[in-house]
C-alpha positions as MATLAB code, in Angstrom:
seq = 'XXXXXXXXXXXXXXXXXXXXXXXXXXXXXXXXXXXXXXXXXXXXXXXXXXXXXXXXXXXXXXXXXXXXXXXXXXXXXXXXXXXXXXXXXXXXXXXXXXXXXXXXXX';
ca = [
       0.000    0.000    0.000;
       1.530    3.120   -0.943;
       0.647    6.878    0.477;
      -0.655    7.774    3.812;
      -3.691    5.659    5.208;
      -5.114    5.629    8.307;
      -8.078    4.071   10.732;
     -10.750    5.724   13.294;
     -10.109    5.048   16.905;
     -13.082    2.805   17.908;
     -12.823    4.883   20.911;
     -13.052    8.396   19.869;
     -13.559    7.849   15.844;
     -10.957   10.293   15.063;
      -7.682    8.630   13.273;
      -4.041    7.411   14.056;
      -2.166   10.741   13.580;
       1.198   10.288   12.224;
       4.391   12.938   12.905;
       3.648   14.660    9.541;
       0.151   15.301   10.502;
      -0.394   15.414   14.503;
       1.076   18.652   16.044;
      -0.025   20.634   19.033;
      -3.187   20.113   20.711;
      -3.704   16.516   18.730;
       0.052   14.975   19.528;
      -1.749   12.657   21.518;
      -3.201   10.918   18.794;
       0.068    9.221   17.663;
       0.400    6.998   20.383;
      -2.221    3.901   19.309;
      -2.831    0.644   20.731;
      -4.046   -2.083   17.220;
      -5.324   -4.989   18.445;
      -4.731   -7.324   15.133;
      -7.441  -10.295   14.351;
      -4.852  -13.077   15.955;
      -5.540  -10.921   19.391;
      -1.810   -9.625   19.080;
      -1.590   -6.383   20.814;
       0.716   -3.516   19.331;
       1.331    0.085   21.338;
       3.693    3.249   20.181;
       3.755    5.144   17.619;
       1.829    5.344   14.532;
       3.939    6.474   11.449;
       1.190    6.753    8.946;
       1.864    4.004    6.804;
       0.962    0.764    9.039;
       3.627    0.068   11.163;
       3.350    0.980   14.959;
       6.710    1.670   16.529;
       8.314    0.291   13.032;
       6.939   -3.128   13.240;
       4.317   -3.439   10.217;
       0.884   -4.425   11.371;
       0.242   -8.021   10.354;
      -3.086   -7.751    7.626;
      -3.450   -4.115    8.277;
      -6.517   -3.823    6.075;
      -8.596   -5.423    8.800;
      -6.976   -3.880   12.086;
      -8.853   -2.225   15.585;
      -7.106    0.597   16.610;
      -7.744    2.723   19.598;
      -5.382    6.495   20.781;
      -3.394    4.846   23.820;
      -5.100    7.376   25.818;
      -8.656    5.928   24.558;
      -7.650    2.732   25.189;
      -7.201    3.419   28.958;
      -9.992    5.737   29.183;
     -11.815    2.210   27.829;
     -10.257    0.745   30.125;
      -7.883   -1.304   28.008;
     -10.349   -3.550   26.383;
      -8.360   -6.608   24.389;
     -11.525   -7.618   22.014;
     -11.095   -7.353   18.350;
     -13.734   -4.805   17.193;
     -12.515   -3.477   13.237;
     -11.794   -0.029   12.993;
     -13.194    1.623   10.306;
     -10.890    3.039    7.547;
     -10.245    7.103    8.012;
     -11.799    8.791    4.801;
      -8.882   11.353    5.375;
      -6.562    9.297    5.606;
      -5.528   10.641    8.549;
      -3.377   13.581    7.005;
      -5.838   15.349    4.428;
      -7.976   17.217    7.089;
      -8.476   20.697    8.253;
      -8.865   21.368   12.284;
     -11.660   18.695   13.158;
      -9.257   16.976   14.925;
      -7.737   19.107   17.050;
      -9.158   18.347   20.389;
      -7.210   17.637   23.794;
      -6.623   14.179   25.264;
      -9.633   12.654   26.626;
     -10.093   12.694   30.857;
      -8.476    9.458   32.187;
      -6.197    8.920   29.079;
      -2.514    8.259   28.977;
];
């Protein structure tokens, strides 16, 4: 898969942010928790292009992702719900996703 790509957070439905694309008031939003099909859990960084951290999400097509600080505020939930895919790919957007960290988040 080439280009930037990105899923919704089943926690707060806004996407993975990446370095290029987070900044500011929505830095949060590159630390992400995927939870892959096989129920193998991945946390760090998202760079924008599937990997987390630099390891490449196994099947990335059918992934559920959650912010790390959703993810707590969930209270860490380890079921495999699929994300759905960001329309914006998580870089073409404007300021709808510049919000702070949710309450209770890391």
């Amino acid at each position: 898969m080439m280009g930037f790509f990105s899923f919704n957070c089943n926690g707060c439905q806004h996407p993975m942010l990446s370095k290029f694309a987070a900044w500011g008031i929505n830095n949060w939003m590159r630390q992400v928790v995927v939870i892959e099909k096989d129920g193998t859990i991945r946390e760090g960084e998202y760079d924008g292009y599937g990997r987390v951290d630099g390891v490449e999400v196994s099947n990335v097509m059918e992934v559920c992702c959650y912010h790390a600080a959703c993810w707590e505020k969930a209270g860490k939930p380890t079921e495999y719900l699929p994300s759905l895919n960001a329309p914006d790919q998580g870089y073409f957007f404007g300021d709808e996703h510049n919000m702070p960290k949710p309450e209770g988040g890391a």
